[in-house]
C-alpha positions in Angstrom: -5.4 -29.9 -14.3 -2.3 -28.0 -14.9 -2.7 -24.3 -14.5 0.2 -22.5 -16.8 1.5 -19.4 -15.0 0.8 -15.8 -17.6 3.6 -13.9 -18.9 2.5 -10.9 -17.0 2.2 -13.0 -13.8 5.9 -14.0 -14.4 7.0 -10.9 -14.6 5.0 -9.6 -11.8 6.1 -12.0 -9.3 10.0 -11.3 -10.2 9.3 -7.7 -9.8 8.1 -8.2 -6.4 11.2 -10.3 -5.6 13.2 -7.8 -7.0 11.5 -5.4 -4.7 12.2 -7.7 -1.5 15.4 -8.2 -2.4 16.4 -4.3 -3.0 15.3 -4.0 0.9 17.8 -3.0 3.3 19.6 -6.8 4.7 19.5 -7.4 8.3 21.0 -5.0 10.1 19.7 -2.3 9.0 19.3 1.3 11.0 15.5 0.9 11.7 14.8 -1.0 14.9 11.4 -2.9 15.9 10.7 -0.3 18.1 10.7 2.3 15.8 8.5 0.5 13.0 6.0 0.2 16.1 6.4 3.5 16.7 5.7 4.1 13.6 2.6 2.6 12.9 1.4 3.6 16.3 1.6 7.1 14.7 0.2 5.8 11.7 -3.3 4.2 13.2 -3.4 7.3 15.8 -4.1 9.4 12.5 -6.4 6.7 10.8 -8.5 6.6 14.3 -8.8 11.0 14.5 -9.9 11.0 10.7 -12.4 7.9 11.1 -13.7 9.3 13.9 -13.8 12.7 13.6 -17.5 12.8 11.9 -16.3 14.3 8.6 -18.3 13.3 5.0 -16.6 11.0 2.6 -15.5 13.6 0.1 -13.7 15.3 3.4 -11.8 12.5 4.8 -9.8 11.2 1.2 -8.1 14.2 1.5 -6.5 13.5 4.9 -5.9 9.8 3.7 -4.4 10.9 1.0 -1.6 13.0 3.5 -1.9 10.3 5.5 -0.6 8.0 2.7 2.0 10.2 1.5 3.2 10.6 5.2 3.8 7.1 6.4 3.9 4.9 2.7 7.0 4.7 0.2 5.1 6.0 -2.2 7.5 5.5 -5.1 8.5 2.2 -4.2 4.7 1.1 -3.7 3.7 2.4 -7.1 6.4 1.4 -9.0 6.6 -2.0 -7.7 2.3 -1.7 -8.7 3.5 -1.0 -11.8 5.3 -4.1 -12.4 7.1 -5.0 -15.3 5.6 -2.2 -17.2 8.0 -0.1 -14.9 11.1 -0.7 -17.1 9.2 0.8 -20.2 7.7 3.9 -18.6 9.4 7.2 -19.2 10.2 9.5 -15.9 7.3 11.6 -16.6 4.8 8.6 -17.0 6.0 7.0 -13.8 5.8 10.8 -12.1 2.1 10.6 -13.6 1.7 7.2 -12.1 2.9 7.7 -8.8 0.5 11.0 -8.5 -2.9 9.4 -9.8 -1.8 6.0 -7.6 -1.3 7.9 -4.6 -4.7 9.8 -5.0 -6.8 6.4 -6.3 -5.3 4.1 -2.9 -6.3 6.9 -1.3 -9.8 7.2 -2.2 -9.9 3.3 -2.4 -8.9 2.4 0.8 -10.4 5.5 2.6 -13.8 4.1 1.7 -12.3 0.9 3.6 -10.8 2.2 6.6 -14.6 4.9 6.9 -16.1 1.2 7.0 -14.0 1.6 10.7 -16.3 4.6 12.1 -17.2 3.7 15.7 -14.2 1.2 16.1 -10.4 1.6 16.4 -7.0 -0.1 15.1 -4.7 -1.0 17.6 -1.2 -2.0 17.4 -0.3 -5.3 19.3 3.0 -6.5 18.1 6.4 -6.0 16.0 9.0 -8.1 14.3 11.7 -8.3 12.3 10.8 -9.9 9.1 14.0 -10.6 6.7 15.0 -7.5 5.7 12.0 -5.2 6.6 9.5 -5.0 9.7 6.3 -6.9 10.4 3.7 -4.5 12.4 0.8 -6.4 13.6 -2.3 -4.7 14.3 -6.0 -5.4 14.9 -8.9 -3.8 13.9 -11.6 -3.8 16.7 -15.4 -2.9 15.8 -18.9 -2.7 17.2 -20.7 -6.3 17.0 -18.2 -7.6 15.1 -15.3 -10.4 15.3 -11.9 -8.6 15.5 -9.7 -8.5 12.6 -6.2 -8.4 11.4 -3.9 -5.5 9.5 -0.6 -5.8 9.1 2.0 -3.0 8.0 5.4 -3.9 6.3 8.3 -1.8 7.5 11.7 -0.4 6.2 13.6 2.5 6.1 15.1 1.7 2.2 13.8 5.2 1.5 16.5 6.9 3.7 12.9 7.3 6.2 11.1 4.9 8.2 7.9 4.0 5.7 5.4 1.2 5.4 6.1 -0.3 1.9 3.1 -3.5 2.2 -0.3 -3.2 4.3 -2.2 -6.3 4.5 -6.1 -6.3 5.4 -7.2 -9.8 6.7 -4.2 -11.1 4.7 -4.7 -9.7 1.6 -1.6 -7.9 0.4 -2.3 -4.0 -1.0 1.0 -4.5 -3.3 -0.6 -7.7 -4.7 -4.1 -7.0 -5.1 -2.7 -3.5 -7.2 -0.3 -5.4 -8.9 -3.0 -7.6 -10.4 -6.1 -4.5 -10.9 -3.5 -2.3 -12.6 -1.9 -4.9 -15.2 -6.2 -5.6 -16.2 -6.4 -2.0 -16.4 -3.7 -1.8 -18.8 -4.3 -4.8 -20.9 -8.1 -3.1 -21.1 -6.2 0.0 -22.6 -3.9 -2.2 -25.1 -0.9 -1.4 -23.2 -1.5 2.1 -23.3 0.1 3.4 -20.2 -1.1 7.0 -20.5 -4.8 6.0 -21.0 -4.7 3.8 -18.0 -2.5 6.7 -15.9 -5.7 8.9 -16.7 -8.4 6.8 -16.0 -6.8 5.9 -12.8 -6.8 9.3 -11.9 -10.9 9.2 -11.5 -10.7 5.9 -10.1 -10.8 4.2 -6.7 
């Protein structure tokens, strides 16, 4: 059976090419050392929130600063976004970037409090391309290690993780994909999806 490739898939795969290749090229200011550096700043803060016994409702706030820290927010989103990028006026891609921010947040908050009682270590770095690979493993109670891996670069004029990848499933992806539904549920509306997204996640 021949499977025939949507429009919006199209699209969204080019966008994410166009997003790899916007990266800084090899040779670039940020060194492997400092994406593992990095990161290793980046888990230290996942491990003191996970860990520090707070509710639910208490720790999406620090992931929230946690996200804005270390992430490329406006790169992540508006690659999210995808081809409905190029349509979007600067306030509605302002909009976005605000409610997507809060929603990974809150959505991978829940995922990362699924952590209590364990701890994400880094154990490698490399250059990737144009960006940083920074692998890291996730080690909890009773249960088989597993794999995260942070994408690197400094294209923001600041180091930044622009990818994450839990057990090899890409967050750019996986949004890319729940936010086109969410706007093909609306009719293309982007401002009915930018407010539903707020409360969602």
């Amino acid at each position: 059976m021949t499977l025939h490739p949507t429009r919006r898939g199209l699209l969204g795969q080019l966008s994410a090419a166009a997003l790899l290749a916007a990266l800084p090229l090899p040779g670039f200011a940020l060194t492997t050392d400092q994406a593992s550096a990095l990161v290793g700043t980046l888990v230290a803060d996942i491990n003191q929130v996970i860990n520090s016994g707070r509710s639910e409702a208490q720790m999406f706030p620090e992931f929230e600063r946690i996200f804005q820290r270390y992430a490329d927010v406006p790169t992540i989103a508006r690659s999210t976004l995808g081809p409905d990028a190029r349509r979007a006026s600067a306030a509605q891609l302002q909009a976005f970037t605000t409610a997507f921010r809060s929603y990974i947040s809150r959505k991978y908050g829940k995922r990362f409090r699924e952590f209590i009682g364990g701890a994400i270590e880094v154990k490698s770095a490399r250059a990737v391309k144009s960006f940083h690979e920074v692998n890291c493993i996730v080690r909890l109670t009773g249960e088989a290690p597993f794999a995260i891996i942070f994408l690197v670069s400094d294209q923001g004029g600041s180091d930044k993780f622009f990818d994450m990848l839990i057990e090899g499933i890409s967050l750019l992806k996986s949004e890319r994909t729940e936010i086109g539904a969410m706007i093909d549920r609306r009719g293309g509306d982007l401002d009915a999806m930018i407010r539903d997204l707020a409360r969602a996640g």
